[in-house]
C-alpha positions as CSV (number, residue, x, y, z in Angstrom):
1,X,-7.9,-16.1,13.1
2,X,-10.2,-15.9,10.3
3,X,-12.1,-12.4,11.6
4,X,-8.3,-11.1,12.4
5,X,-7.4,-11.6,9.0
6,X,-11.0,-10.2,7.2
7,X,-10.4,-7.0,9.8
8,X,-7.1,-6.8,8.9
9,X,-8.0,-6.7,5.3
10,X,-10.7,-3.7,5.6
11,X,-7.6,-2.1,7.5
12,X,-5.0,-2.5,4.2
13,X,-8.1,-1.5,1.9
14,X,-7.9,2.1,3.6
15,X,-4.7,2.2,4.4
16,X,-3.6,2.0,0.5
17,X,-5.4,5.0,-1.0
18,X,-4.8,6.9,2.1
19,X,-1.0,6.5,1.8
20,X,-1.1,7.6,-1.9
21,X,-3.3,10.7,-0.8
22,X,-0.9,11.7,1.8
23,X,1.8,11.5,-0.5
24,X,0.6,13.6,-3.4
25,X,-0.7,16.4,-0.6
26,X,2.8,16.5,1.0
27,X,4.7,16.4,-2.1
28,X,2.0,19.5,-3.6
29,X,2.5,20.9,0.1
30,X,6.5,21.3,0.1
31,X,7.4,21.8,-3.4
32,X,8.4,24.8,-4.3
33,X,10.6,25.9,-7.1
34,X,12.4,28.9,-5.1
35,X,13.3,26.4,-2.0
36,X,16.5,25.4,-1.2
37,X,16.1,22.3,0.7
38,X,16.2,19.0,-0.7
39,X,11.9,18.7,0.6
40,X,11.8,21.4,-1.9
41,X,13.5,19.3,-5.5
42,X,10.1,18.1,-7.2
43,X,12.7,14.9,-8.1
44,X,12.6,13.9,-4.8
45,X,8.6,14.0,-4.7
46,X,8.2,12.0,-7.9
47,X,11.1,9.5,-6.5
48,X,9.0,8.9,-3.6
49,X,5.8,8.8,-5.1
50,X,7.2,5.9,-7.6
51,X,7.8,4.2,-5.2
52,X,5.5,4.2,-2.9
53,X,2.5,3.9,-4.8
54,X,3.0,0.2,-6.0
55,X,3.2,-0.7,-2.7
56,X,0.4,1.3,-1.7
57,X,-1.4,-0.7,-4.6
58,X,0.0,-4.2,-2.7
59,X,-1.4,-3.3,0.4
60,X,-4.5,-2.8,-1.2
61,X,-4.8,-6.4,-3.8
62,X,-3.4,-8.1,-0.2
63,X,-6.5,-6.4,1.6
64,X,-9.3,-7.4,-1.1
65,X,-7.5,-11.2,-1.1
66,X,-8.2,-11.0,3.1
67,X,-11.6,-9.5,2.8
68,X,-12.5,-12.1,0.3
69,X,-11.2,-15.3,2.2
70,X,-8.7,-16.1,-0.1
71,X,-6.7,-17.0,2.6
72,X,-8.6,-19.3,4.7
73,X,-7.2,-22.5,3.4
74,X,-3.5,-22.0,3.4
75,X,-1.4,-25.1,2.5
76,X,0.0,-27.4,4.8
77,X,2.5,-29.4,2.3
78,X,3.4,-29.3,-1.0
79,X,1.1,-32.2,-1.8
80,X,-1.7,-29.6,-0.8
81,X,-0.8,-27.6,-3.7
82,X,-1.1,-29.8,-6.1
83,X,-4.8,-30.2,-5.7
């Protein structure tokens, strides 16, 4: 479980910045000031892009934590936690 989790982890590293690249390139992609459609309103773009980024930035901290084995000892009870 312990290799699913560090794999998983290397997968959330790249899947963060990749998310945020594919965002600005299809926001620079579709907007355009003389569109019409609502792919076209640079609001929409920077809607999107706020967010989706902080998340993008979650999956990344959550992939370090796994690649780090942060989460190899989860608690069991509450009296785990206290120690």
């Amino acid at each position: 479980m312990n290799l699913i989790k560090k794999m998983l982890g290397i997968v959330w590293l790249l899947l963060g910045p990749a998310v945020i690249y594919f965002l600005t390139a299809g926001a620079v992609q579709n907007i355009d000031p003389s569109g019409t459609k609502d792919i076209n309103n640079p609001v929409i773009w920077i809607i999107i892009i706020a967010i989706f980024v902080p998340i993008a930035i979650g999956l990344m901290i959550f992939g370090w934590y796994a690649l780090k084995d942060e989460y190899k000892k989860l608690p069991h009870t509450s009296e785990d936690l206290r120690s």
